[in-house]
LODRENDREN-805613 format. One record per residue (C-alpha): x, y, z. Coordinates in steps of 0.001 Angstrom, whole numbers, plus 500000, padded with zeros to 6 digits. Example, Ala and Ser with C-alpha at 12.3 -4.5 7.8 and 13.67 -1.06 7.14 Angstrom:
// residues 2
512300495500507800
513670498940507140
//
This chain:
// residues 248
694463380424091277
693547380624087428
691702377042086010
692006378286082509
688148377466081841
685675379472080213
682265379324080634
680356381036077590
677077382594078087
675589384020074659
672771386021074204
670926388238071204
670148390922073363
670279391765076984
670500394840079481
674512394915079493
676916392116079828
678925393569083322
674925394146084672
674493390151083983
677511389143085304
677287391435088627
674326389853089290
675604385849088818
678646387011091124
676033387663093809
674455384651093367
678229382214093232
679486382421089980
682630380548089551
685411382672088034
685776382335083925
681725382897083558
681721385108080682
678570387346079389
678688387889075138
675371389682073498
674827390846069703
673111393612071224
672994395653074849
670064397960075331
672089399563078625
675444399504077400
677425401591079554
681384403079079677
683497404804082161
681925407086084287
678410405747083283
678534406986080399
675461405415077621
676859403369075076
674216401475072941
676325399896069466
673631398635066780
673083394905066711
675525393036065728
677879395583065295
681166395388068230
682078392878070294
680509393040073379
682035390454076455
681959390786080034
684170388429081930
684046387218085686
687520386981087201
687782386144091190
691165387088091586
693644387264095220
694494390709094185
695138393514097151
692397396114096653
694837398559094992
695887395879091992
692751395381090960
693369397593088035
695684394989086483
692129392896084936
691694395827083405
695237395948081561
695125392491081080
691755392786079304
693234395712077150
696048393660076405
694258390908075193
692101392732072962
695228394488071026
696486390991070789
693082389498069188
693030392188067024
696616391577065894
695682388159065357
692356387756063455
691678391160061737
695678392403061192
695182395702062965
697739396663065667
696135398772067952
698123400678070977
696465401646074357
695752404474075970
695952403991079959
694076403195081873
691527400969079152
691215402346075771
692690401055072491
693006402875069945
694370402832066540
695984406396065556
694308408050068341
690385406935067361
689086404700070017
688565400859068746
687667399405071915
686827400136075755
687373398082079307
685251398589081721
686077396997084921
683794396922088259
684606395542091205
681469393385093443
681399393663096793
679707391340099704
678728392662102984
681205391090104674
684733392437106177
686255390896102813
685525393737100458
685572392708096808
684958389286096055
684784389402092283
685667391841089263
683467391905086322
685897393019082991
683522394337079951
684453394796076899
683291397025073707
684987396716070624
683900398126067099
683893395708064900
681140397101061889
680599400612063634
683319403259064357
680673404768067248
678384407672067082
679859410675064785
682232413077065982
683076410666069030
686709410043067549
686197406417067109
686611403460064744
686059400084063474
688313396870062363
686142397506059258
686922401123059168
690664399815059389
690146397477056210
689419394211058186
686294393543056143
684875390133057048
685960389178060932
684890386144061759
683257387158066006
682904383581067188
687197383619066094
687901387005067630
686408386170070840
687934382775071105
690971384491069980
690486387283072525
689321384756075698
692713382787075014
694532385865074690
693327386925078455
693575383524079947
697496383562079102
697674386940081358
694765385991084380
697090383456084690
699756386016085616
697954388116088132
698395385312090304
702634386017091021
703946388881091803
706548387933088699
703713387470086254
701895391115087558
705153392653086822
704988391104083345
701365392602082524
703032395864084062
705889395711081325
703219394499078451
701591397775079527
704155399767079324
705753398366075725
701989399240074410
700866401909075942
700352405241073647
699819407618076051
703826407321077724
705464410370076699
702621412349075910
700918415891077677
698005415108079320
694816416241081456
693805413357084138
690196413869085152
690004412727088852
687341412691091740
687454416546092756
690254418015090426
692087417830087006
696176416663086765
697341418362083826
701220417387082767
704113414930080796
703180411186081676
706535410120082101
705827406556083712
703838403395084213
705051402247087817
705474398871088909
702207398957089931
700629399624087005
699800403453088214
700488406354085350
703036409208086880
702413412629085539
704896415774085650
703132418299086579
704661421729087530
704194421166091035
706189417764090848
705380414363090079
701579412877090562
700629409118090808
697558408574089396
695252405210089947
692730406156088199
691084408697085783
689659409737082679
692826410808080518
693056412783077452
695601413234075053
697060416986074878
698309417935071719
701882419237071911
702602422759073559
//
């Protein structure tokens, strides 16, 4: 179960939060360690993609959650994460962003911040005994040009105050860690998703393992999976690298 405590690790610069924290799981980390750094010289996103911000410039946390989640729910500290950082920005810099599933938000279709989550494993029979949940989120820097990004400065949010928007952010998330651990409060991150997400009603290409889903997303299911029309019928999708199709 969820303490509610966070324990705040702060650094200038450092390989990349989710690296740091994947390591102190290994070594016992209690749940609620968090990683923050003005500057990561092995930032990474989805699909290992290099993501190096200048100093100073985004928001860059990692958080350590150990939650009782079955294997294929895991994807729910991602949401929550997500969720969370729409809220902060709501909250401290007046920008109300939207996501795109499965961990982007973005603010009319330019990316403002990333989740990356990655689950540690032991050797044991127990599978995953931790998730590390990083964040990147442009505060001074809309990202490299022509990468469709922006910035709560790009958005008019001119002076945000980072020690407020993560304290903001880390309350934000401890509200929904807390609800991972019901089945009631799951389906309430589920709905959260749902009311925010941007990418409900829209044509789009899933990029998966060995293939592409092309189609309508048409659904968030109760377990937090995106459903895509496709001509050959209706696809569940738990994970994937999805992009927004423009109409027809």
């Amino acid at each position: 179960m969820w303490g509610g405590t966070w324990d705040v690790h702060r650094f200038e610069e450092i390989d990349s939060t989710n690296a740091y924290l994947h390591r102190q799981a290994r070594l016992g980390a209690p749940e609620g360690t968090v990683a923050v750094a003005a500057h990561q010289s092995a930032g990474r996103g989805r699909l290992n993609r290099r993501w190096e911000a200048p100093p100073g410039a985004s928001l860059l946390v990692s958080v350590l959650f150990r939650p009782d989640l079955d294997p294929a729910e895991l994807h729910l500290c991602t949401a929550a994460m997500a969720l969370a950082a729409a809220e902060a920005c709501r909250r401290v810099a007046g920008v109300g962003p939207v996501l795109k599933w499965p961990n982007d938000v973005l603010v009319a279709e330019e990316k403002l911040a990333g989740v990356l989550a990655e689950a540690v494993f032991d050797e044991g029979p127990d599978g995953a005994v931790a998730v590390v949940v990083g964040l990147g989120l442009n505060i001074d820097w809309p990202g490299p040009e022509g990468a469709g990004g922006t910035s709560l400065r790009a958005l008019g949010a001119e002076k945000v105050d980072r020690p407020e928007l993560l304290d903001t952010l880390l309350d934000a998330l401890s509200t929904r860690r807390a609800l991972l651990d019901s089945g009631e409060g799951r389906r309430q991150v589920v709905a959260e998703l749902r009311n925010r997400c941007a990418t409900l009603g829209r044509r789009v290409r899933v990029e998966l393992a060995s293939e592409s889903v092309v189609g309508m997303a048409t659904e968030i299911d109760e377990g937090g999976h995106l459903v895509v029309r496709t001509r050959d019928g209706p696809r569940t999708v738990s994970a994937g690298d999805v992009v927004h199709l423009r109409p027809g």
